[in-house]
C-alpha positions as MATLAB code, in Angstrom:
seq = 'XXXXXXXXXXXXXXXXXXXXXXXXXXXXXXXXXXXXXXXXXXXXXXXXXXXXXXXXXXXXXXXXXXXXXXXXXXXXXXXXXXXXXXXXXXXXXXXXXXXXXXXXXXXXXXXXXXXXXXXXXXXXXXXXXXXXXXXXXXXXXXXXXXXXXXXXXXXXXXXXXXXXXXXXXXXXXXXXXXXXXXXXXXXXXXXXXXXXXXXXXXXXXXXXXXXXXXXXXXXXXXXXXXXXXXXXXXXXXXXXXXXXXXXXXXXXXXXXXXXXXXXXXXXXXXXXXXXXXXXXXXXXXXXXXXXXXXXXXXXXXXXXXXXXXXXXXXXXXXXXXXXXXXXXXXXXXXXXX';
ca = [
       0.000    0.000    0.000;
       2.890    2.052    1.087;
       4.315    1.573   -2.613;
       1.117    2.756   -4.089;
       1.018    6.083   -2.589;
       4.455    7.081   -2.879;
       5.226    9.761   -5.476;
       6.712    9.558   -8.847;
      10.105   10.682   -8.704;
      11.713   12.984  -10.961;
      15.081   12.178  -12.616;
      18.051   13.802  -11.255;
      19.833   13.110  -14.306;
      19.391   14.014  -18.340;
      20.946   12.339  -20.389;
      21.961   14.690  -23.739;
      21.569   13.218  -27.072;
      22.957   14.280  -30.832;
      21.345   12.588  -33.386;
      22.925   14.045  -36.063;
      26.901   15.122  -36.393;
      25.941   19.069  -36.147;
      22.830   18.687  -34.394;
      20.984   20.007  -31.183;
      20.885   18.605  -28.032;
      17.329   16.729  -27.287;
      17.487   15.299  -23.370;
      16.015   11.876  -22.378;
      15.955   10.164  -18.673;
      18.268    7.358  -18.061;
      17.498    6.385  -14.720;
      17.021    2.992  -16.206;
      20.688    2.672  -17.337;
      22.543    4.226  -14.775;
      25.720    2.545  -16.533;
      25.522    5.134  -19.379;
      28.678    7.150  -20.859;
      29.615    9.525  -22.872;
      29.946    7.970  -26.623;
      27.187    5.511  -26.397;
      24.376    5.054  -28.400;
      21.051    4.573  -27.560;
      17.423    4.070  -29.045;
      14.544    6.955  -28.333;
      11.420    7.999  -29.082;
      10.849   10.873  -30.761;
       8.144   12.762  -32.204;
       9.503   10.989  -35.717;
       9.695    7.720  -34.154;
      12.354    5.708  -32.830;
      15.848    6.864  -33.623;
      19.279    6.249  -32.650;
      21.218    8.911  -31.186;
      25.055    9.544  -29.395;
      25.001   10.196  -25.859;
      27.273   13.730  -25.627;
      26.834   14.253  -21.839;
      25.051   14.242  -18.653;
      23.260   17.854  -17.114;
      20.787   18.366  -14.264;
      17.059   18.575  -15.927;
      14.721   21.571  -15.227;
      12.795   21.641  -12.419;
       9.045   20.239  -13.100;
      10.102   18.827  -16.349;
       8.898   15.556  -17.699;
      11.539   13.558  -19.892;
      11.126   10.814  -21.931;
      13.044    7.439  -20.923;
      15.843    6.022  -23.158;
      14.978    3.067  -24.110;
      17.680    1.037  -24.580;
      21.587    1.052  -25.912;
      22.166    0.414  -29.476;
      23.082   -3.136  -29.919;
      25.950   -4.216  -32.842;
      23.018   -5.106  -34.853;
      21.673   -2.042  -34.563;
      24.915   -0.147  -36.088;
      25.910   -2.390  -38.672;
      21.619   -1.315  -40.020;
      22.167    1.911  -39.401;
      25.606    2.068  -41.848;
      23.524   -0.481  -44.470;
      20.334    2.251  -44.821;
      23.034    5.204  -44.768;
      25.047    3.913  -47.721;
      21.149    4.159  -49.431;
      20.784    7.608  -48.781;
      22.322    9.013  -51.664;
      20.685    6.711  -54.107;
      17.303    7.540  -52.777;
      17.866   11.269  -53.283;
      18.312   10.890  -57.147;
      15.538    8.794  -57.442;
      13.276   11.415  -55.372;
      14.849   14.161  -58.152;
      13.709   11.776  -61.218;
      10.063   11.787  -59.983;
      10.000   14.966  -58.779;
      11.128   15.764  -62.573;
       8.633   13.222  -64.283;
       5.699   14.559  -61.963;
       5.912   17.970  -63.049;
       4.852   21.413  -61.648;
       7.962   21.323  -58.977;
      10.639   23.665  -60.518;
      10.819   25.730  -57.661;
      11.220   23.007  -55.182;
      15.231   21.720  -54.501;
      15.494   17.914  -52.553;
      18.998   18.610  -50.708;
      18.839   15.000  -48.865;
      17.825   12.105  -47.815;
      17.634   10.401  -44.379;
      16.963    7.088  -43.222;
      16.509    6.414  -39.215;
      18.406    3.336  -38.317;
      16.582    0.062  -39.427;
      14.920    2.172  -42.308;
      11.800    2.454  -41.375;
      10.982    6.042  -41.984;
      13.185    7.938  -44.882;
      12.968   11.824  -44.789;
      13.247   13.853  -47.673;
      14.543   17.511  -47.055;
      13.719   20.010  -49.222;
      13.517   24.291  -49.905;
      11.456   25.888  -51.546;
      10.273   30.086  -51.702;
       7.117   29.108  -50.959;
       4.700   25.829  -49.467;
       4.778   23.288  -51.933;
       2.190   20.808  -52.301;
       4.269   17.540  -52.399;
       1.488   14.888  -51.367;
       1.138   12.939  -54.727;
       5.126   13.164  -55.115;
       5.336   11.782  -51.272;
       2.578    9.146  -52.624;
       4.535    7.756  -55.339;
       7.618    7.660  -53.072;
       6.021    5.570  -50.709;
       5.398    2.891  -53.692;
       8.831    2.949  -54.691;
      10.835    2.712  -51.074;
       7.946    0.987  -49.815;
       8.429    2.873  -45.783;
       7.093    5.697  -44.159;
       8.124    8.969  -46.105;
       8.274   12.912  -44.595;
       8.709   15.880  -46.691;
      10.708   18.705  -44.317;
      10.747   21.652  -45.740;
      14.252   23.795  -44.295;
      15.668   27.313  -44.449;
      18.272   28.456  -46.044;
      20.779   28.438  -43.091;
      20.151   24.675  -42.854;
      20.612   24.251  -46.784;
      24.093   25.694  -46.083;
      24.888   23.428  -43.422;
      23.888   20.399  -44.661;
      26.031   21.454  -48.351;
      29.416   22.803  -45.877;
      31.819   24.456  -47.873;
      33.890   27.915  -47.076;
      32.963   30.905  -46.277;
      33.982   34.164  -46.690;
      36.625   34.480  -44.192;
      38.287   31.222  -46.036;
      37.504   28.875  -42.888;
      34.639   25.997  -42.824;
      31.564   27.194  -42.486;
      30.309   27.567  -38.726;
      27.300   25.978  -39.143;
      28.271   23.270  -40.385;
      31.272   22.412  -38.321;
      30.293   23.428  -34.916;
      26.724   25.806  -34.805;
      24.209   23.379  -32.915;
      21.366   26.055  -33.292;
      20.826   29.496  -35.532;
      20.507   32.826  -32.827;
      18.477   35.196  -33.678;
      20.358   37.853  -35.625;
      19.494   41.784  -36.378;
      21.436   44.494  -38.305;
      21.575   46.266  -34.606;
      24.624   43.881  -34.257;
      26.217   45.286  -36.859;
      25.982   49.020  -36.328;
      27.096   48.407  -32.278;
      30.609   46.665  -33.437;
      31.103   49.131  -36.378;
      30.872   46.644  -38.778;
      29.910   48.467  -42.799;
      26.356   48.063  -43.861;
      27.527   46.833  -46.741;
      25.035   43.817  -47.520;
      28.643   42.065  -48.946;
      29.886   42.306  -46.054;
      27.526   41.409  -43.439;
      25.461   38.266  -45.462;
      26.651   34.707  -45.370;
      26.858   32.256  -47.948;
      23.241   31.418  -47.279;
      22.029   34.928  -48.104;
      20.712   35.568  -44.460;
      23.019   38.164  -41.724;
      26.087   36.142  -41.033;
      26.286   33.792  -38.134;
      29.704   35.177  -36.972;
      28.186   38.818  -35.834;
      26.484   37.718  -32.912;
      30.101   36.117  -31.716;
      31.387   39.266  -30.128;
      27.779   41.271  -30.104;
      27.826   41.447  -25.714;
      31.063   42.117  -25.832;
      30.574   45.312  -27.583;
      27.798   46.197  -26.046;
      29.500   45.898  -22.708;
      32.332   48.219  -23.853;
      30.415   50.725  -25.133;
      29.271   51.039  -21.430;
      30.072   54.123  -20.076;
      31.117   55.819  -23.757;
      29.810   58.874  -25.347;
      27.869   58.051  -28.813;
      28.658   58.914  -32.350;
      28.061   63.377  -32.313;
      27.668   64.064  -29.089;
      29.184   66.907  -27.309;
      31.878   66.174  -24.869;
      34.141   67.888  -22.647;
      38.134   66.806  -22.521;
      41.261   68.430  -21.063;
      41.757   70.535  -24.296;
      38.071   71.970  -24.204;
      34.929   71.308  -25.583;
      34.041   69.150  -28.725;
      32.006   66.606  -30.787;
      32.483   62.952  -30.748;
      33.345   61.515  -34.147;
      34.093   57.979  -33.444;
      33.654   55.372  -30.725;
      36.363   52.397  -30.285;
      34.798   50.027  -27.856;
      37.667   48.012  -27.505;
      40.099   50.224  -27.008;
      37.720   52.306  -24.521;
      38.669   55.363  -26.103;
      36.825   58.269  -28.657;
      37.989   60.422  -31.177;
      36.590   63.984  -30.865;
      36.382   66.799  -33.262;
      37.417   70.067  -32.715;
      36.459   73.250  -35.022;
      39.293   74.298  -36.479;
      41.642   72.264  -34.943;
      41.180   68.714  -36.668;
      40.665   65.223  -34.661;
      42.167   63.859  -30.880;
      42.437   60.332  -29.464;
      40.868   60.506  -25.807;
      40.831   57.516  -23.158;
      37.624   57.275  -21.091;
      38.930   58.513  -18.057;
      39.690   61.844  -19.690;
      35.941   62.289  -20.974;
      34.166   64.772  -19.197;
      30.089   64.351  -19.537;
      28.775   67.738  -20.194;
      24.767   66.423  -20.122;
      25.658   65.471  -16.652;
      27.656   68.292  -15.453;
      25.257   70.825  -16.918;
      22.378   68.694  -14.954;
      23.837   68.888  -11.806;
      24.402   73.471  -12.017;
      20.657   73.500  -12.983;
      20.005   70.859   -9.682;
      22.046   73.435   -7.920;
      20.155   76.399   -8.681;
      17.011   75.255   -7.833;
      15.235   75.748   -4.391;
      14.924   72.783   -2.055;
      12.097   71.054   -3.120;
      12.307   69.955    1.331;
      11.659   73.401    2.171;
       8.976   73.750   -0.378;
       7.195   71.011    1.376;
       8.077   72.068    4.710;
       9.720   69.392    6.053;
      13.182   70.103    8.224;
      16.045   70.222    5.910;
      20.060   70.891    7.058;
      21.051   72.344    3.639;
      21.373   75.900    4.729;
      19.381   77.465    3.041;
      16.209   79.783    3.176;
      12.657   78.929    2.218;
      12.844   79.805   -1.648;
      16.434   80.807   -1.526;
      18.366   78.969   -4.497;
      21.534   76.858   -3.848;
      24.055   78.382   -5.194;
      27.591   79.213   -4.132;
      28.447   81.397   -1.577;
      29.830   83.596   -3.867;
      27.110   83.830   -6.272;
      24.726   83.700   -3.455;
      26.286   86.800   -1.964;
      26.106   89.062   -5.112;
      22.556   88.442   -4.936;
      22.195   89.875   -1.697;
      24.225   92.733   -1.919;
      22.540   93.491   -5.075;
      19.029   92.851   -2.995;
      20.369   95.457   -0.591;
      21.272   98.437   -3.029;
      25.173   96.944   -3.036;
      25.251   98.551    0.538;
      27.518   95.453    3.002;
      25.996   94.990    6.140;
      28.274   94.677    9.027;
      28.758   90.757   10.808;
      26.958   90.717   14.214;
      30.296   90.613   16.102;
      30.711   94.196   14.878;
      27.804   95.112   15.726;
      27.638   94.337   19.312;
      31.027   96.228   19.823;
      29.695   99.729   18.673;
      26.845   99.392   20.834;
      28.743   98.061   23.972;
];
């Protein structure tokens, strides 16, 4: 009875698995195989169906979240299939071109590959396209000819230009498709913060989409330019008053512009903020908003006197006093005594 009531527990463990070579992580419970490394392979179930995947490590699962169980370790069988329907995949994608060709109607539509899950029960066909294609009769006459479950996927062009590889423009393999797991969201924002030129040959990929590399260094920039003036604003510096006309991040320095006088390197700690400076003399000059209010206040001054320095505030009053100096109290009391 005892056993009945007690709670399900949750796994402590996940289990992350790849089941492709450039793929994202999908987690799974193993509390049934508590002998599992890193390197193994295992059977799942997946929205797709069962599918072997490469245990790549172990991490802590959310709180509240429900994982599905691995269900068992690949056996040798299971390999030596999975190699066998592989060495098919190729061969399957020409034949998916020739109908796709003999059907008609599907010139805009371009089959990039062809997968097979390990013991070939489901083949997947993925394919781009501008727009939705309708591929239903093509997927029919598929399923005749393979004689297995077939799926159309339809996939961006970022995953077109992973799954081809290749170079790109900085001469090195192509990030995503030796080491990008998942696309991040990318913006031209990322751009303008690092400096980078607007120059669509500059900042587009191979794929035709904002290259993958500018969101690399994108925080650190962003922390840098903490703290710095922006692009045309006024700025004060040991040699006076001028315009910001560049920002280096990196180097945590400016360039400002001077009328006349050309361009000057400046570090950060030589920067004066005017905006601030000239906030704080207007603060100053106005009344204390305490006495206003009439609450106690230990600033000095009078109920709607300004603060302002003694100096200033002095003027004032000799000026409210027809510029006649009245004598200190000490003064004063020696005439009369």
């Amino acid at each position: 009875m005892a056993n009945a009531e007690a709670p399900m527990m949750t796994p402590t463990r996940a289990a992350g698995v790849r089941f492709t070579k450039v793929g994202k992580l999908y987690y799974f419970d193993f509390t049934e195989h508590p002998t599992l490394q890193a390197g193994d392979f295992v059977i799942v179930e997946t929205v797709r169906g069962r599918q072997m995947g490469q245990v790549m490590g172990f991490a802590e699962p959310d709180a509240g979240r429900e994982l599905k169980p691995i269900l068992r370790t690949a056996t040798p069988r299971d390999l030596v299939l999975r190699q066998e329907w592989e060495a098919k995949q190729a061969e399957a994608l020409v034949i998916c071109r020739e109908k796709a060709l003999e059907q008609g109607g599907l010139y805009d539509v371009k089959f990039h590959a062809a997968q097979y899950n390990y013991d070939g029960s489901l083949l997947t066909f993925l394919y781009s396209a501008d727009e939705r294609a309708n591929l239903q009769k093509l997927q029919n006459n598929l399923k005749n000819v393979f004689k297995t479950t077939i799926e159309m996927r339809q996939i961006g062009p970022r995953d077109v230009a992973k799954l081809l590889g290749g170079f790109g423009a900085c001469g090195e393999l192509r990030c995503c498709s030796t080491f990008l797991t998942d696309f991040s969201p990318i913006s031209i924002k990322m751009a303008k913060m690092q400096g980078i030129s607007l120059n669509p040959e500059e900042i587009t990929g191979m794929c035709g989409r904002l290259r993958c590399c500018l969101v690399y260094e994108y925080e650190q920039y962003v922390e840098a330019r903490k703290g710095l003036p922006k692009k045309g604003k006024r700025i004060g510096t040991p040699d006076g008053v001028g315009k910001v006309s560049d920002v280096f991040p990196l180097q945590d320095m400016v360039t400002v512009y001077f009328e006349g006088e050309g361009v000057r390197p400046y570090k950060r700690a030589d920067l004066i903020p005017l905006d601030e400076l000239e906030a704080l003399q207007r603060k100053a000059k106005e009344p204390c908003s305490k006495h206003a209010e009439g609450e106690a206040c230990d600033c000095g001054q009078k109920p709607g006197e300004r603060n302002q320095d003694k100096t200033s505030g002095k003027a004032a009053k000799d000026s409210k006093d027809g510029g006649e100096r009245r004598e200190p109290r000490s003064d004063k009391r020696s005439k009369k005594d």
